[in-house]
The first five atom37 places (N, CA, C, CB, O) and aatype in JSON, in Angstrom:
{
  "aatype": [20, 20, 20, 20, 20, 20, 20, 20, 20, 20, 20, 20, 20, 20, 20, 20, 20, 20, 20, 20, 20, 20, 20, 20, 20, 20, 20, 20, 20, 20, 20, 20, 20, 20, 20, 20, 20, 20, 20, 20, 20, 20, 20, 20, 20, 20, 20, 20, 20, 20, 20, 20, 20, 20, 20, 20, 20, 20, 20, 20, 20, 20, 20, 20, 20, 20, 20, 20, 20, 20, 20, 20, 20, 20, 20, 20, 20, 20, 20, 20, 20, 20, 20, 20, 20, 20, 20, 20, 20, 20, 20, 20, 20, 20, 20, 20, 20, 20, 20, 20, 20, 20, 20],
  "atom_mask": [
    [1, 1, 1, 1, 1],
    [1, 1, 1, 1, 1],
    [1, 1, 1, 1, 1],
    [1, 1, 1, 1, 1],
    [1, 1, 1, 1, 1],
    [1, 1, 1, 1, 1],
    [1, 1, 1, 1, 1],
    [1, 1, 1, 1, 1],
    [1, 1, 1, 1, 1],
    [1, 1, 1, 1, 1],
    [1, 1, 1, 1, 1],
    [1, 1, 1, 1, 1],
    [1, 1, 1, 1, 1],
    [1, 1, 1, 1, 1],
    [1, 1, 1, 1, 1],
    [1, 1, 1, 1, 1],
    [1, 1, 1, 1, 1],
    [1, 1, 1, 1, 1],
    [1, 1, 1, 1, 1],
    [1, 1, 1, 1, 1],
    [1, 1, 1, 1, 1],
    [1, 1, 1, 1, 1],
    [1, 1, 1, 1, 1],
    [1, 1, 1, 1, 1],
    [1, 1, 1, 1, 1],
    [1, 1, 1, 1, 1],
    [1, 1, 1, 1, 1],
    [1, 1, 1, 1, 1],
    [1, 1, 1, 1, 1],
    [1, 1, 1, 1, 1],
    [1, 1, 1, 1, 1],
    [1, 1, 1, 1, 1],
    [1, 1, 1, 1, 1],
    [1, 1, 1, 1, 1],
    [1, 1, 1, 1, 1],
    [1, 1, 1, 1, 1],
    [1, 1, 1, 1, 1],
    [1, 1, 1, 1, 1],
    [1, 1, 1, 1, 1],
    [1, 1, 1, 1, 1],
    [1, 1, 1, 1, 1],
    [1, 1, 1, 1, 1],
    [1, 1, 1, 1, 1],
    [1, 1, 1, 1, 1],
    [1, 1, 1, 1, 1],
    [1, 1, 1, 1, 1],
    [1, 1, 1, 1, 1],
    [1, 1, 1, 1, 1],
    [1, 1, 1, 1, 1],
    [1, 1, 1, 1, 1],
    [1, 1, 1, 1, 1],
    [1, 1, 1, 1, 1],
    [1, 1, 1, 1, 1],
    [1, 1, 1, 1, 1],
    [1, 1, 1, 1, 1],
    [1, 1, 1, 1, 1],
    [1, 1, 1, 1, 1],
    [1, 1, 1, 1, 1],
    [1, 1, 1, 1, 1],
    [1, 1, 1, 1, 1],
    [1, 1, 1, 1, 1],
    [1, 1, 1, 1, 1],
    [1, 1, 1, 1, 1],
    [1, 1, 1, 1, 1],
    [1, 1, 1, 1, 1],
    [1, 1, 1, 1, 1],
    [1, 1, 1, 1, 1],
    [1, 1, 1, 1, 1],
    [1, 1, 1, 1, 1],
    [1, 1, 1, 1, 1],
    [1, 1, 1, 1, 1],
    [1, 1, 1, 1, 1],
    [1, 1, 1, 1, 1],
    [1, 1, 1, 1, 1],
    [1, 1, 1, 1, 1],
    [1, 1, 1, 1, 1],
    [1, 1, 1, 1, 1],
    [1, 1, 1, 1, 1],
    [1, 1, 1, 1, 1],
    [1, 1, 1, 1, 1],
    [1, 1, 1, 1, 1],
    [1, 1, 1, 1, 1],
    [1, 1, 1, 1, 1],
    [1, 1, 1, 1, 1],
    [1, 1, 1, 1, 1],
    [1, 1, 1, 1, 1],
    [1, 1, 1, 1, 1],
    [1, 1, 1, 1, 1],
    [1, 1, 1, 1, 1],
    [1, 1, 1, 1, 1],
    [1, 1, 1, 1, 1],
    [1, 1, 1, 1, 1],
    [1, 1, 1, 1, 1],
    [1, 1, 1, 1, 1],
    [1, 1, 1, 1, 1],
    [1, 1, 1, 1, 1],
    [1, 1, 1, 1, 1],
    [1, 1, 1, 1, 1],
    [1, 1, 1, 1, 1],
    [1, 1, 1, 1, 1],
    [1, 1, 1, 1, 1],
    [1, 1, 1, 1, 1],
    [1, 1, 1, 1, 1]
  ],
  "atom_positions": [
    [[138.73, 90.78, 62.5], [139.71, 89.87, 61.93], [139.07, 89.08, 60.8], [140.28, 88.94, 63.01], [137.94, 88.59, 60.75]],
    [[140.09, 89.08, 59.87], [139.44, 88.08, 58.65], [138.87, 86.5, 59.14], [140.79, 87.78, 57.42], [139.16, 85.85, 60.15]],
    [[138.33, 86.31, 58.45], [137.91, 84.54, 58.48], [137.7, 83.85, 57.63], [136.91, 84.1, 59.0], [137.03, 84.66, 57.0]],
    [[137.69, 82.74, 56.84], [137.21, 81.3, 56.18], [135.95, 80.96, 57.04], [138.47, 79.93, 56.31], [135.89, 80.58, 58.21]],
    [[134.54, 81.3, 55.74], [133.57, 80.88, 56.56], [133.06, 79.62, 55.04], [132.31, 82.43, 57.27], [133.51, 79.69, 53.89]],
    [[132.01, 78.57, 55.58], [131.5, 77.86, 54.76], [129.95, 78.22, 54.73], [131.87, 76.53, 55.05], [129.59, 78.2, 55.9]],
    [[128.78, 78.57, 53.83], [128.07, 78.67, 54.04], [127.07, 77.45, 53.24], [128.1, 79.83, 54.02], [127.32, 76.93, 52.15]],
    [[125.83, 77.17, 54.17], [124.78, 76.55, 53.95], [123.7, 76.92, 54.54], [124.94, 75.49, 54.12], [123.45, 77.06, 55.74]],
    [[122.86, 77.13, 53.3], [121.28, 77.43, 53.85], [120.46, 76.14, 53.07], [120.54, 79.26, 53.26], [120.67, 75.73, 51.93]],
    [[119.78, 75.81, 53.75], [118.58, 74.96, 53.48], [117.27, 75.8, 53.27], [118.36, 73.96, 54.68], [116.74, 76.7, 53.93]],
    [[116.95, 75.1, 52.02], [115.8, 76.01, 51.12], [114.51, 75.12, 51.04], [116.36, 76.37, 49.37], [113.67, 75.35, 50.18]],
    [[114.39, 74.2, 51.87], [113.46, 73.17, 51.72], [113.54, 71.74, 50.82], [112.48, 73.86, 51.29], [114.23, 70.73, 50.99]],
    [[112.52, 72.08, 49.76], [112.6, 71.14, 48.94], [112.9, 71.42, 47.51], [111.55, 70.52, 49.06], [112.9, 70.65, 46.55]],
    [[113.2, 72.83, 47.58], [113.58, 74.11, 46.43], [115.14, 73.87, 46.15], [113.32, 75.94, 47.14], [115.73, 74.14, 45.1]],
    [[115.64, 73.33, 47.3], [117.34, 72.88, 46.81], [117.93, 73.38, 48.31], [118.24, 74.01, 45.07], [117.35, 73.36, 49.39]],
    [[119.38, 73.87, 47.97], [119.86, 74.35, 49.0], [121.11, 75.47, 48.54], [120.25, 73.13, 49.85], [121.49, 75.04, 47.45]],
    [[121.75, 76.45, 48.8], [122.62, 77.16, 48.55], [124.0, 76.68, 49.44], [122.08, 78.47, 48.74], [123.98, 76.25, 50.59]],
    [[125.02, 76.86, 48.7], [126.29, 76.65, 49.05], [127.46, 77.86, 49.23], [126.64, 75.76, 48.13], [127.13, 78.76, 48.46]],
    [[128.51, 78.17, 49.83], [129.23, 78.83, 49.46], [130.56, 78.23, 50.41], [128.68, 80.22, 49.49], [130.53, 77.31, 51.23]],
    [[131.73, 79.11, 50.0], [132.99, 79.82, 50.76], [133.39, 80.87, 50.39], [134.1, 79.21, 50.79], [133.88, 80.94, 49.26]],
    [[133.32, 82.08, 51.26], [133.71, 83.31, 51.42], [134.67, 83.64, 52.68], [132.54, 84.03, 51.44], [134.89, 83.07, 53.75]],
    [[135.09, 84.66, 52.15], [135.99, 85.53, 53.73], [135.42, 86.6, 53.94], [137.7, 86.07, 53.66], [135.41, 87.46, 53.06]],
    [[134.73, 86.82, 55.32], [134.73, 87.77, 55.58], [134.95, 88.35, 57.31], [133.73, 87.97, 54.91], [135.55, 87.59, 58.07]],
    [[134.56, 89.36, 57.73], [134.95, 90.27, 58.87], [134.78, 89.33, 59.99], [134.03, 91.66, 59.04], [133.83, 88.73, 59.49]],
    [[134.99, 88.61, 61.35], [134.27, 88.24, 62.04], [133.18, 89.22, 62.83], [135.02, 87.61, 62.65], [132.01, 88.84, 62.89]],
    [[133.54, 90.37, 63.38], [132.22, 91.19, 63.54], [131.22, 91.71, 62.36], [132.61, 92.36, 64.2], [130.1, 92.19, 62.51]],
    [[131.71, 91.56, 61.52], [130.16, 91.54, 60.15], [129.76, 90.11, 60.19], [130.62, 91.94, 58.05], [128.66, 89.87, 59.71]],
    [[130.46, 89.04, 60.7], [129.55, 88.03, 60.48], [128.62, 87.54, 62.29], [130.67, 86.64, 59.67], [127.61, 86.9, 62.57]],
    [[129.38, 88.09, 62.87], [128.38, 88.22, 64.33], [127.28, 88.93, 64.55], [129.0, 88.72, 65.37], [126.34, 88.69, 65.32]],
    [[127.47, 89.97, 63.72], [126.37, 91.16, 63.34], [125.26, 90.48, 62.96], [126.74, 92.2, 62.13], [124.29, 90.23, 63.67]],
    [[125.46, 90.14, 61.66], [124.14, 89.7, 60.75], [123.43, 88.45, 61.33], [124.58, 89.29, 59.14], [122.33, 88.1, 60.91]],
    [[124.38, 87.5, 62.74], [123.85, 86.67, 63.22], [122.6, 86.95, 64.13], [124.75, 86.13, 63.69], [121.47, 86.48, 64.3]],
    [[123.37, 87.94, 64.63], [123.24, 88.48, 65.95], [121.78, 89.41, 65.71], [124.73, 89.43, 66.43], [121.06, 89.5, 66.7]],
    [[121.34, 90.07, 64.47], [120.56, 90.66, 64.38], [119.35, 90.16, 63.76], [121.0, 91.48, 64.03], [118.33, 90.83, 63.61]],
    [[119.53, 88.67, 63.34], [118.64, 88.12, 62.54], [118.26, 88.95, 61.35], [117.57, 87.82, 63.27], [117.07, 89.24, 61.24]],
    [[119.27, 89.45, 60.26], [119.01, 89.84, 59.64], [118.29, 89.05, 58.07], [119.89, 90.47, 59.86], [118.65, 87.96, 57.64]],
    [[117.45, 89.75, 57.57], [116.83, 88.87, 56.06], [117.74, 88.72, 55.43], [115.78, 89.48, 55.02], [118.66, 89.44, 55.81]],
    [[117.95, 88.15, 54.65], [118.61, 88.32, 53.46], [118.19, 87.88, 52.41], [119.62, 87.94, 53.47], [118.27, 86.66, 52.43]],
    [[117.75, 88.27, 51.47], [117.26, 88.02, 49.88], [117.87, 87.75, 48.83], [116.75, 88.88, 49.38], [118.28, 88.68, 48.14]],
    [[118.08, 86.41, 48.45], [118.68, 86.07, 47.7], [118.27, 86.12, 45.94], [118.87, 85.05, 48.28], [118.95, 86.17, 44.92]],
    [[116.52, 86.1, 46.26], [115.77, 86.35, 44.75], [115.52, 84.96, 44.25], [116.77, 87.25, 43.51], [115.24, 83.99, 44.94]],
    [[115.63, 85.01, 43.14], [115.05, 83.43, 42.39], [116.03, 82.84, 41.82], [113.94, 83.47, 41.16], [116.16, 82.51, 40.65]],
    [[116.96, 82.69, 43.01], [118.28, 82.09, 42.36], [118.18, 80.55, 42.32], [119.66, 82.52, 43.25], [119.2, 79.97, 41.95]],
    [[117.07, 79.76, 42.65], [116.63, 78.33, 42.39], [115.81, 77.99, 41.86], [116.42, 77.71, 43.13], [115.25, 76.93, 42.14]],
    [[115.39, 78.92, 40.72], [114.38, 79.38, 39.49], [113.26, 79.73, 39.78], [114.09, 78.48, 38.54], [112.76, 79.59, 40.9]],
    [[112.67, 80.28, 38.74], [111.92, 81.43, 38.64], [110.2, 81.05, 39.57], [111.81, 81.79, 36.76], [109.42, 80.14, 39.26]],
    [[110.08, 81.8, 40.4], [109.24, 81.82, 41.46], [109.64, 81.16, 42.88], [108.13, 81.26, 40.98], [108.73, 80.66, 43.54]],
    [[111.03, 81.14, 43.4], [111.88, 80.18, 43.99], [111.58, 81.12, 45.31], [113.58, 79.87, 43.31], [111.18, 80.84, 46.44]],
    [[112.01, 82.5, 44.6], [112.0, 83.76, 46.06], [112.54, 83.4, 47.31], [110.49, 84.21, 46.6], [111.82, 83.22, 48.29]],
    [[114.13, 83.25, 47.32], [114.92, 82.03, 48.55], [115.08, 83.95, 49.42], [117.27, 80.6, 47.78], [115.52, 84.93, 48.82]],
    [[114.53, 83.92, 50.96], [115.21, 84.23, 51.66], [115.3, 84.06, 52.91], [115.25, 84.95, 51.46], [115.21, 82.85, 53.13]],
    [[115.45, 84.69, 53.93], [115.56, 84.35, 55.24], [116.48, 84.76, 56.27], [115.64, 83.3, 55.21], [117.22, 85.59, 55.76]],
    [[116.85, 84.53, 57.71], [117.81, 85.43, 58.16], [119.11, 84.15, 58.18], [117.29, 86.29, 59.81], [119.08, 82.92, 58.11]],
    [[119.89, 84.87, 58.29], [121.34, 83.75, 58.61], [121.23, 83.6, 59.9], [123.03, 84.28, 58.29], [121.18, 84.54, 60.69]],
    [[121.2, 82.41, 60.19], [121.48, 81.71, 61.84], [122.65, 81.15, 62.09], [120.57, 80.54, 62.26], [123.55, 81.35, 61.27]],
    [[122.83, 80.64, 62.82], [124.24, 80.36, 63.48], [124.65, 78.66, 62.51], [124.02, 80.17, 65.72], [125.72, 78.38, 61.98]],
    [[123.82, 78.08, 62.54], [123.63, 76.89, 61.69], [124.14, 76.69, 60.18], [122.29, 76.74, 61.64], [124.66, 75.72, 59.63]],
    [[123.75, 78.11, 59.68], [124.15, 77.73, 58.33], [125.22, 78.46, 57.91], [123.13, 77.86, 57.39], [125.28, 78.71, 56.71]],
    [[126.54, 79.06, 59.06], [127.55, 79.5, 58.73], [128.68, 78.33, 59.69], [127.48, 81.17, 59.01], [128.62, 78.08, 60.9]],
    [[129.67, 77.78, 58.65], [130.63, 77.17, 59.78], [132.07, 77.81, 59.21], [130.62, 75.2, 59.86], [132.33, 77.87, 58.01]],
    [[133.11, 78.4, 60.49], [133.93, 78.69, 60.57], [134.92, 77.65, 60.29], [133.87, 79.24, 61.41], [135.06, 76.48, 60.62]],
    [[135.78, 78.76, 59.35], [137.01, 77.13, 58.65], [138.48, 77.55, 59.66], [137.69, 77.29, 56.02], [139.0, 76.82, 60.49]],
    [[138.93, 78.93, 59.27], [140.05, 79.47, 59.91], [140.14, 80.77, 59.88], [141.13, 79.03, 59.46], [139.32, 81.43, 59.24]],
    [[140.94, 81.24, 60.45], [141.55, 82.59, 60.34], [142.78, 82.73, 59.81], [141.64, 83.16, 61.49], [143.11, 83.83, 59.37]],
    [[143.53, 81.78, 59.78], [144.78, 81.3, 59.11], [145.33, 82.25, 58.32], [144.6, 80.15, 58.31], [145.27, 81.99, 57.12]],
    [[145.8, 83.19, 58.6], [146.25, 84.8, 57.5], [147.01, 84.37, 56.27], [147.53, 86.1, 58.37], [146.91, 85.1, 55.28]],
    [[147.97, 82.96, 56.15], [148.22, 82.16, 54.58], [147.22, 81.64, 54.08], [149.15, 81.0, 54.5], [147.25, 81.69, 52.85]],
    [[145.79, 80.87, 54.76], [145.4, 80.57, 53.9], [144.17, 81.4, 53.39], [145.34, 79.46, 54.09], [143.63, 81.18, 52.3]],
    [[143.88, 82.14, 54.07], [143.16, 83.65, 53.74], [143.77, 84.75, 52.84], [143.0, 84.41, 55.04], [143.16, 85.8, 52.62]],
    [[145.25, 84.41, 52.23], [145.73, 85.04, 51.17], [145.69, 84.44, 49.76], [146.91, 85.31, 51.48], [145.57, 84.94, 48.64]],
    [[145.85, 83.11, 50.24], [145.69, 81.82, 48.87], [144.43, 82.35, 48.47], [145.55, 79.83, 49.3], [144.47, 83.12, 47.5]],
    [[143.4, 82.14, 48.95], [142.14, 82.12, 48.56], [141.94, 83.87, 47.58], [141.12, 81.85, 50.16], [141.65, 83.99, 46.39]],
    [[142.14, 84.69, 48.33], [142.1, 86.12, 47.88], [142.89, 86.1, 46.85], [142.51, 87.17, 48.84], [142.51, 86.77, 45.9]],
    [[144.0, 85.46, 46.73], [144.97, 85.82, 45.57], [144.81, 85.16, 44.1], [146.36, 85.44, 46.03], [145.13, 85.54, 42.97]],
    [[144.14, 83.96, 44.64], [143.75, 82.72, 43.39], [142.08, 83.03, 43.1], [143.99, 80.69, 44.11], [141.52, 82.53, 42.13]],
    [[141.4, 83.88, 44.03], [139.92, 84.3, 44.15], [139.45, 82.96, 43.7], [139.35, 85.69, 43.18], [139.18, 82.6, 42.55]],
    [[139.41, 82.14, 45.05], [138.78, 81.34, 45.19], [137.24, 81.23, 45.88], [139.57, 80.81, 45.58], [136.36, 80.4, 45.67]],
    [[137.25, 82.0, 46.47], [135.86, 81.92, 47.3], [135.04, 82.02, 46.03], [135.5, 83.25, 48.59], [135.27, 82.8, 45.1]],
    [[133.95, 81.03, 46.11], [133.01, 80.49, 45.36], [131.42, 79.94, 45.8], [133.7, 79.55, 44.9], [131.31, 79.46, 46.92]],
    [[130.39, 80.01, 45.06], [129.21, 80.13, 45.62], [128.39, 81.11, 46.17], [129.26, 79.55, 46.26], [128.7, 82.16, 45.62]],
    [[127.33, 81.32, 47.13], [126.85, 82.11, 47.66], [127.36, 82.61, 48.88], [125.89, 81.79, 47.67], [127.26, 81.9, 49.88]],
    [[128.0, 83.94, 48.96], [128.05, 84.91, 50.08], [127.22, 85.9, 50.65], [128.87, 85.5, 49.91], [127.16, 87.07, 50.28]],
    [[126.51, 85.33, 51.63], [125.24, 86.08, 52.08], [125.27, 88.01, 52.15], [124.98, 85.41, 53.75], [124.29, 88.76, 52.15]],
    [[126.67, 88.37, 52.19], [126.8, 89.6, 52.09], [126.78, 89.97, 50.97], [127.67, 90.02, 52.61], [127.41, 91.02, 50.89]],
    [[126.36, 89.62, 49.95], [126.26, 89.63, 48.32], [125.36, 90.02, 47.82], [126.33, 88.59, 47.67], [125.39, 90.64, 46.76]],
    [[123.61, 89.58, 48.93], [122.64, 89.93, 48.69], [122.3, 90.9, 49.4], [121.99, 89.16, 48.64], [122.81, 91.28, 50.46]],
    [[121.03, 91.49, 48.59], [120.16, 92.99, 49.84], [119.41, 92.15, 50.86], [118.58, 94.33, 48.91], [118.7, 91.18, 50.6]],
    [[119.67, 92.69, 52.12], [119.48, 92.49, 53.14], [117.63, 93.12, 52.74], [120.7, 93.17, 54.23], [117.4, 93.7, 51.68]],
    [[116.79, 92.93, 53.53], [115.28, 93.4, 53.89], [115.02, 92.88, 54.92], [114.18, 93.1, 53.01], [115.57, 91.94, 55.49]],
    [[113.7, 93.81, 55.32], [112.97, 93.52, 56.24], [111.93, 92.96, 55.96], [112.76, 94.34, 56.85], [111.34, 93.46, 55.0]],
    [[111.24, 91.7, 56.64], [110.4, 90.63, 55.97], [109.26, 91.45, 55.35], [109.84, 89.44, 57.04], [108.64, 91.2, 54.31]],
    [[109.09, 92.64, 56.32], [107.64, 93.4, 56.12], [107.7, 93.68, 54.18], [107.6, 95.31, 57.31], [106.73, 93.52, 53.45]],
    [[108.74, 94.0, 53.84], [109.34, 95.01, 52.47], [108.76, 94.1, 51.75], [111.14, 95.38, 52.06], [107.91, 94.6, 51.02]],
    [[108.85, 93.0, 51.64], [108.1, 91.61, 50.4], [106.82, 90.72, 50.85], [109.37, 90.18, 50.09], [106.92, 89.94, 51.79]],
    [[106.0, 90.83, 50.36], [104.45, 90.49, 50.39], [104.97, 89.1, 49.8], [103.15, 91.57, 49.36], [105.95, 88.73, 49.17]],
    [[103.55, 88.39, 50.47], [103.37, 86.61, 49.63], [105.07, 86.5, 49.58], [102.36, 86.5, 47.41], [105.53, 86.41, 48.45]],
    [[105.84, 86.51, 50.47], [106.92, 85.58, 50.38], [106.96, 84.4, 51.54], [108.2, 86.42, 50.42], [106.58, 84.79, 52.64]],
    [[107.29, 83.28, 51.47], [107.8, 82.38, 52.43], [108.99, 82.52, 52.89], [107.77, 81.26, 52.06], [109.93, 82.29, 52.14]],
    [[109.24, 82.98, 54.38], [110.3, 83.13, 54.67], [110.54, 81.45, 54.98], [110.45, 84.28, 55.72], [109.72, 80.56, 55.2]],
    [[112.57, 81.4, 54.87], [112.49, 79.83, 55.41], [112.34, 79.04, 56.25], [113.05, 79.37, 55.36], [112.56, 77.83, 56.15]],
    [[111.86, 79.73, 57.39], [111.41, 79.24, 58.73], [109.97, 78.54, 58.6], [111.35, 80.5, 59.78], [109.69, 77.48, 59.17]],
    [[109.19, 79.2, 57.86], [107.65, 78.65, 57.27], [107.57, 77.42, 56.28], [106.93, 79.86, 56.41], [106.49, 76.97, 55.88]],
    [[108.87, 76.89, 55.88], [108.73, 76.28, 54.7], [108.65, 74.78, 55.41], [109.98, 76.63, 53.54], [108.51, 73.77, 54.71]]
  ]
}
């Protein structure tokens, strides 16, 4: 089923990423559920290297609301960072990175 999710990750002292997206509720239980990486790159400038897995913390559920999950799609509102946006990795795949659990 669709959803209204809000996202926040905390990046330390590097900033923080924001979003609202819609997406699947079992794609978003998945990627919880599996601790998956996600790599966002140097999207908080150059040598920033933001990634980490999505935890339960930095996704909050808005609605499922099927009107207001059409507003948004129709006016393409969802804005910011959607963690399904980036390539997923495995921590091993990137050398000398800080994941955000270390920071």
């Amino acid at each position: 089923m669709k959803a209204l999710y809000k996202f926040h990750f905390d990046c330390g002292r590097n900033g923080e990423l924001n979003g609202l997206f819609i997406a699947d509720d079992g794609d978003v239980n998945e990627l919880m559920k599996n601790g998956t990486v996600v790599y966002f790159g140097e999207v908080l400038g150059k040598h920033s290297e933001i990634m980490g897995p999505i935890e339960k913390d930095d996704l909050t559920f808005v609605t499922h609301d099927e009107k207001v999950i059409a507003v948004i799609e129709h006016f393409k509102l969802e804005i910011g960072f959607n963690p399904f946006d980036y390539m997923e990795v495995d921590e091993d795949d990137i050398e000398d990175v800080e994941v955000k659990d270390d920071e």
